[in-house]
PDB file as gemmi writes it, atoms N, CA and C in Angstrom:
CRYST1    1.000    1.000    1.000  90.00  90.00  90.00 P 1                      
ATOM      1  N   UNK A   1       0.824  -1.197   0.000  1.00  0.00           N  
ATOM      2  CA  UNK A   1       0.000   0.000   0.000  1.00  0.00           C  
ATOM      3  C   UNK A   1       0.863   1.254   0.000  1.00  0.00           C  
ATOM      4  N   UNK A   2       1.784   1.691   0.906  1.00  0.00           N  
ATOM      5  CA  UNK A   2       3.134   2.518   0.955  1.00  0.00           C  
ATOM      6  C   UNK A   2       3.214   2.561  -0.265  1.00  0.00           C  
ATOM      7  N   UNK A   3       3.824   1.859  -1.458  1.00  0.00           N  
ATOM      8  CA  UNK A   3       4.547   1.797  -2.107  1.00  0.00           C  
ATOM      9  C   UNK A   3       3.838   2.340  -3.260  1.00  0.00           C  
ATOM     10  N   UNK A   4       2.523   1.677  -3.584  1.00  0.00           N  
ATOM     11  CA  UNK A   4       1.216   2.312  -4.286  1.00  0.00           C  
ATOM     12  C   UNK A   4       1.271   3.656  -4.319  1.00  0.00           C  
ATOM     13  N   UNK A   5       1.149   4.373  -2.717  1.00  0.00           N  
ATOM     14  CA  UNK A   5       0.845   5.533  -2.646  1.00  0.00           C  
ATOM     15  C   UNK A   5       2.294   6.490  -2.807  1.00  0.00           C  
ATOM     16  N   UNK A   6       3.207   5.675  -3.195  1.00  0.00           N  
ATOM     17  CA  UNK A   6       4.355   7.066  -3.684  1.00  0.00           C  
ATOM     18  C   UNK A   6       4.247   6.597  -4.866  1.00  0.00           C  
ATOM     19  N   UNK A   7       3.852   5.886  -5.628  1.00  0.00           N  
ATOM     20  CA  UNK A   7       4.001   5.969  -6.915  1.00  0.00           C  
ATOM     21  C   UNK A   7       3.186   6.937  -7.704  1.00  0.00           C  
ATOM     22  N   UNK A   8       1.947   6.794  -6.996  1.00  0.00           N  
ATOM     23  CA  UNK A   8       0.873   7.855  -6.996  1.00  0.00           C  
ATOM     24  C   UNK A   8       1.066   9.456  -7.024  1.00  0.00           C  
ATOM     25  N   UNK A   9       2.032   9.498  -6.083  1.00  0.00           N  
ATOM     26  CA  UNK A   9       2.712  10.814  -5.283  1.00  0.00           C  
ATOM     27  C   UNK A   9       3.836  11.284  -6.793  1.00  0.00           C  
ATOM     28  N   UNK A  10       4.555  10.286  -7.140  1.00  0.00           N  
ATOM     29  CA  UNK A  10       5.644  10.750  -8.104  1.00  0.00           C  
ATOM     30  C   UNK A  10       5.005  11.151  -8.963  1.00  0.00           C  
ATOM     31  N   UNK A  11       3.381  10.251  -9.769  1.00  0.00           N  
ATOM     32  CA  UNK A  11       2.875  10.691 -11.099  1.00  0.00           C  
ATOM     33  C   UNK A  11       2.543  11.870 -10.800  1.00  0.00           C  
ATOM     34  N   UNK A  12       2.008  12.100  -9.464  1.00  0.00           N  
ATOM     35  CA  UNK A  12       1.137  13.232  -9.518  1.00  0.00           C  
ATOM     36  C   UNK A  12       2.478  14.407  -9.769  1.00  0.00           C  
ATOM     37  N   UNK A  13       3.406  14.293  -9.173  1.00  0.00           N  
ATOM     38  CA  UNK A  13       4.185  15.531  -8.962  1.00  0.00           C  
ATOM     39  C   UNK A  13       4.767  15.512 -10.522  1.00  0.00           C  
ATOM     40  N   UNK A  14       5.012  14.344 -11.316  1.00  0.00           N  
ATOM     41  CA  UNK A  14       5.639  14.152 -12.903  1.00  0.00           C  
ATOM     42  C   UNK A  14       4.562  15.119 -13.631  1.00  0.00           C  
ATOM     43  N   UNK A  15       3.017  15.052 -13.656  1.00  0.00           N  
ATOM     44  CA  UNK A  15       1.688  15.517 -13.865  1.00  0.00           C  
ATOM     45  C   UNK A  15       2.085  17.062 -13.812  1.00  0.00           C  
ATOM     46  N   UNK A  16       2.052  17.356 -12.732  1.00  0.00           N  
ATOM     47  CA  UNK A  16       2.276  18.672 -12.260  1.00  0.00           C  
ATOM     48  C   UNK A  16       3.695  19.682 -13.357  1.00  0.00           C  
ATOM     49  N   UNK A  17       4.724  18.890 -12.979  1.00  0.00           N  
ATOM     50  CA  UNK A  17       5.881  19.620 -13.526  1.00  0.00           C  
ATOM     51  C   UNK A  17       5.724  19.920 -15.265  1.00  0.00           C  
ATOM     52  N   UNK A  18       4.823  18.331 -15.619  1.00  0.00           N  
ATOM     53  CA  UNK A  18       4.464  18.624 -16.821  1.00  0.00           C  
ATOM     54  C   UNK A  18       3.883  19.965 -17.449  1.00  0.00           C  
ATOM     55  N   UNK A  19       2.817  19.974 -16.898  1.00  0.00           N  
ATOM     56  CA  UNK A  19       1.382  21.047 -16.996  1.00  0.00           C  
ATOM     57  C   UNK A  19       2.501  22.288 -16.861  1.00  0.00           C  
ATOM     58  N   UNK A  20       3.480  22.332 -15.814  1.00  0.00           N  
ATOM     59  CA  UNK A  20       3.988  23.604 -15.219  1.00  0.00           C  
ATOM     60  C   UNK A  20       4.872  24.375 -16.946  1.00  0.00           C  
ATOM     61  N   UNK A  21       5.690  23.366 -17.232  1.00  0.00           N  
ATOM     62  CA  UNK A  21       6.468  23.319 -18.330  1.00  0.00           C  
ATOM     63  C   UNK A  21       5.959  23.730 -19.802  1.00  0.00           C  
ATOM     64  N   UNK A  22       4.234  22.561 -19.996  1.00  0.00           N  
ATOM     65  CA  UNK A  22       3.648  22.992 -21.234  1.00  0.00           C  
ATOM     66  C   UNK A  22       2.807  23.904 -21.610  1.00  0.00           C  
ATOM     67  N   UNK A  23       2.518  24.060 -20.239  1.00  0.00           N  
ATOM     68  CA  UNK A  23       1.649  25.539 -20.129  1.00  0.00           C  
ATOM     69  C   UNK A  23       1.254  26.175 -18.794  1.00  0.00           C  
ATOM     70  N   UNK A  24       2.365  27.126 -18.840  1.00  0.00           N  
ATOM     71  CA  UNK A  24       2.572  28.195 -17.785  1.00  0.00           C  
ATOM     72  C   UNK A  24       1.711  28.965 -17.105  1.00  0.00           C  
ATOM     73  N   UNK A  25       1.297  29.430 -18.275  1.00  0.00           N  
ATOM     74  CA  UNK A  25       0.091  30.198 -18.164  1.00  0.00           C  
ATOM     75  C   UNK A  25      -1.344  29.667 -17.717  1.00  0.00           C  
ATOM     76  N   UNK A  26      -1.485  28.649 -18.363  1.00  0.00           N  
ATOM     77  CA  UNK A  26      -2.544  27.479 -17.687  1.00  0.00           C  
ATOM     78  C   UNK A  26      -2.743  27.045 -15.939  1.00  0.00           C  
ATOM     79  N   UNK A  27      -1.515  27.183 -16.046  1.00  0.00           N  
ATOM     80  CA  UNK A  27      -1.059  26.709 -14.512  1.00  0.00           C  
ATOM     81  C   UNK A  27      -1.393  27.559 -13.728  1.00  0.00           C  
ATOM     82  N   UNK A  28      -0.792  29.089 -13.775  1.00  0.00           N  
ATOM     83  CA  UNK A  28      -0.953  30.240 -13.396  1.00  0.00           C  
ATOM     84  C   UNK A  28      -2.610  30.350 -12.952  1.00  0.00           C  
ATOM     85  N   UNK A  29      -3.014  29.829 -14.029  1.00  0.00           N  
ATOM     86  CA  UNK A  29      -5.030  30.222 -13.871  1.00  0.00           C  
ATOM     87  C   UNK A  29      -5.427  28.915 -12.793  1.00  0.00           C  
ATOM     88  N   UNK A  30      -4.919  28.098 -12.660  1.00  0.00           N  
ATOM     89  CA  UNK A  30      -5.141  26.977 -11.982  1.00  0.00           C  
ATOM     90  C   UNK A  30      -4.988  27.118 -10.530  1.00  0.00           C  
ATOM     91  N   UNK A  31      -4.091  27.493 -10.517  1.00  0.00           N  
ATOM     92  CA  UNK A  31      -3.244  27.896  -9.057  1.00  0.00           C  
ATOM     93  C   UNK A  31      -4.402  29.131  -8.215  1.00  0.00           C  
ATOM     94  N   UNK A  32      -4.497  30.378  -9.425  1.00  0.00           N  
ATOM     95  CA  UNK A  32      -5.284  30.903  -8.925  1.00  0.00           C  
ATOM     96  C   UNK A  32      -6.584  30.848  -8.452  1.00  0.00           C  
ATOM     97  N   UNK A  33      -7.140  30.157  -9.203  1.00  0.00           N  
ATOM     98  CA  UNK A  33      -8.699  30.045  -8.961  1.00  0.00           C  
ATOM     99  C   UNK A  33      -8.675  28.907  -7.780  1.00  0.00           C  
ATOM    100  N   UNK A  34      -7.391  28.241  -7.509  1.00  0.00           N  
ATOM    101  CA  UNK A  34      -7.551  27.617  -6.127  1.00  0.00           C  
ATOM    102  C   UNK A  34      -7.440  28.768  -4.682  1.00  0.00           C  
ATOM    103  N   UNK A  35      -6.766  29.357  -4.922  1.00  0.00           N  
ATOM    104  CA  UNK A  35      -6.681  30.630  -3.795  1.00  0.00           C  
ATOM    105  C   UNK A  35      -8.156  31.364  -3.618  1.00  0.00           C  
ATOM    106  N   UNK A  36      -8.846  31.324  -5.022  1.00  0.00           N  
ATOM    107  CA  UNK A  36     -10.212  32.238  -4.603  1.00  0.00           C  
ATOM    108  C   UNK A  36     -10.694  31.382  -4.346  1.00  0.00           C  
ATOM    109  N   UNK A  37     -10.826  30.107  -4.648  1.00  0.00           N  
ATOM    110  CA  UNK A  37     -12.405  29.187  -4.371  1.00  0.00           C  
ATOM    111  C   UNK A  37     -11.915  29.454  -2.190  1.00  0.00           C  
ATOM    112  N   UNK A  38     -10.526  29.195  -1.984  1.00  0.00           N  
ATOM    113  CA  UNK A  38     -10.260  28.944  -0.558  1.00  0.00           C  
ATOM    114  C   UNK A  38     -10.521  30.364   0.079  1.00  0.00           C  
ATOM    115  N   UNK A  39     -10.254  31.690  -0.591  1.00  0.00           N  
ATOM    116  CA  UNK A  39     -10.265  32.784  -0.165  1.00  0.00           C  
ATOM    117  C   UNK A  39     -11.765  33.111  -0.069  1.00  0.00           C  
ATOM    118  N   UNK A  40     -12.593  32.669  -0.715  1.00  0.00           N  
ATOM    119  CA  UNK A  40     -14.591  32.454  -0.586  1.00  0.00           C  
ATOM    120  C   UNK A  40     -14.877  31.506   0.167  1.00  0.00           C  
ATOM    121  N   UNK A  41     -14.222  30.632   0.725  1.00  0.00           N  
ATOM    122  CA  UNK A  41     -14.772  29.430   1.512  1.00  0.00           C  
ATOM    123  C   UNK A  41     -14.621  30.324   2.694  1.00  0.00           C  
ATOM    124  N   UNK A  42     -12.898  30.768   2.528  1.00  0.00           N  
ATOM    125  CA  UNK A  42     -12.810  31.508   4.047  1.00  0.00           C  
ATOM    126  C   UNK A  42     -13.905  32.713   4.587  1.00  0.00           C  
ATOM    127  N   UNK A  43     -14.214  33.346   3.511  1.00  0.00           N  
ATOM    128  CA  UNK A  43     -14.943  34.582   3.796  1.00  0.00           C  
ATOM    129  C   UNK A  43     -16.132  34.181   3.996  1.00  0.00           C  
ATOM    130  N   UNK A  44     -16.899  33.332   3.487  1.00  0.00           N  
ATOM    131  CA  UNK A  44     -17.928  32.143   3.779  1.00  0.00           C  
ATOM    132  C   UNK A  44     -18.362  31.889   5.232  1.00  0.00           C  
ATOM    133  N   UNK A  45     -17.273  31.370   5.715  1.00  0.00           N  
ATOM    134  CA  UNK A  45     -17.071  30.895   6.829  1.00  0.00           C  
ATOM    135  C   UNK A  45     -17.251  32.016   8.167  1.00  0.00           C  
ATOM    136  N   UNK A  46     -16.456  33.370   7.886  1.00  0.00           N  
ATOM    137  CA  UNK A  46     -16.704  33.948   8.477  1.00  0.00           C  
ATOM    138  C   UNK A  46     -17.877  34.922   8.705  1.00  0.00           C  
ATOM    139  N   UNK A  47     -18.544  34.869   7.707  1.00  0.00           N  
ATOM    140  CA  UNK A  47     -19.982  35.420   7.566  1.00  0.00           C  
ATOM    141  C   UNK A  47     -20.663  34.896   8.140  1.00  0.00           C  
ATOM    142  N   UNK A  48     -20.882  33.143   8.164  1.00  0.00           N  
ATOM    143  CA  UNK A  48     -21.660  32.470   9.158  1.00  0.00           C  
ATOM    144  C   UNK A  48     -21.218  32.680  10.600  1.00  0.00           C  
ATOM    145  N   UNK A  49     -19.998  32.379  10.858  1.00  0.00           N  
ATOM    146  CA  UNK A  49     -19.947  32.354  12.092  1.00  0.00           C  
ATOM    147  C   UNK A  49     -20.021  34.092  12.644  1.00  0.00           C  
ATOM    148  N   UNK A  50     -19.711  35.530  12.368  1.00  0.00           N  
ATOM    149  CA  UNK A  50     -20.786  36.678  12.795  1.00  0.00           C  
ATOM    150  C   UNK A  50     -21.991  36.285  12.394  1.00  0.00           C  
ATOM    151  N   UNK A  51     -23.086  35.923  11.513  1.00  0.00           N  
ATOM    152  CA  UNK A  51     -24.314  35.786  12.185  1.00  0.00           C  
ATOM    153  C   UNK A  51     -24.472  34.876  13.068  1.00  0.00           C  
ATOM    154  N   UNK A  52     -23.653  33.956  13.768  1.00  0.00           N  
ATOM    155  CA  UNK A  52     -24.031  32.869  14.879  1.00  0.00           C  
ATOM    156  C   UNK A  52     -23.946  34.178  15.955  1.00  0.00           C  
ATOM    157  N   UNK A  53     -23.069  34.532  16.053  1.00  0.00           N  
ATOM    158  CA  UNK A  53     -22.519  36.042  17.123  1.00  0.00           C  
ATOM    159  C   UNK A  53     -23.772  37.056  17.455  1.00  0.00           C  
ATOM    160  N   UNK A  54     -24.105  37.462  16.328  1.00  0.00           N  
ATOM    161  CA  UNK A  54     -25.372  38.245  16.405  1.00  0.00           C  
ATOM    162  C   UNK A  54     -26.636  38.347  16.948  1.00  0.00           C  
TER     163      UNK A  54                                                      
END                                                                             
């Protein structure tokens, strides 16, 4: 199972360097729209918890 899961670990990171290499710019948009979906979850989050406060 170990062994499974770094092989897993290498494609994914081989995957990655790929994408990084063939398209930069792609990546760039990828990366970002992970920061907003987390930067809206966060702000999300804190909206509910002031109306629990309220």
């Amino acid at each position: 199972m170990a062994q499974a899961r770094r092989i897993g670990m290498y494609l994914l990171l081989i995957f990655v360097v790929y994408t990084i290499i063939h398209s930069p710019a792609r990546a760039a948009e990828l990366v970002q729209s992970g920061f907003v979906g987390i930067s809206d979850a966060a702000k999300s989050v804190g909206a509910f918890m002031t109306g629990l406060v309220k």
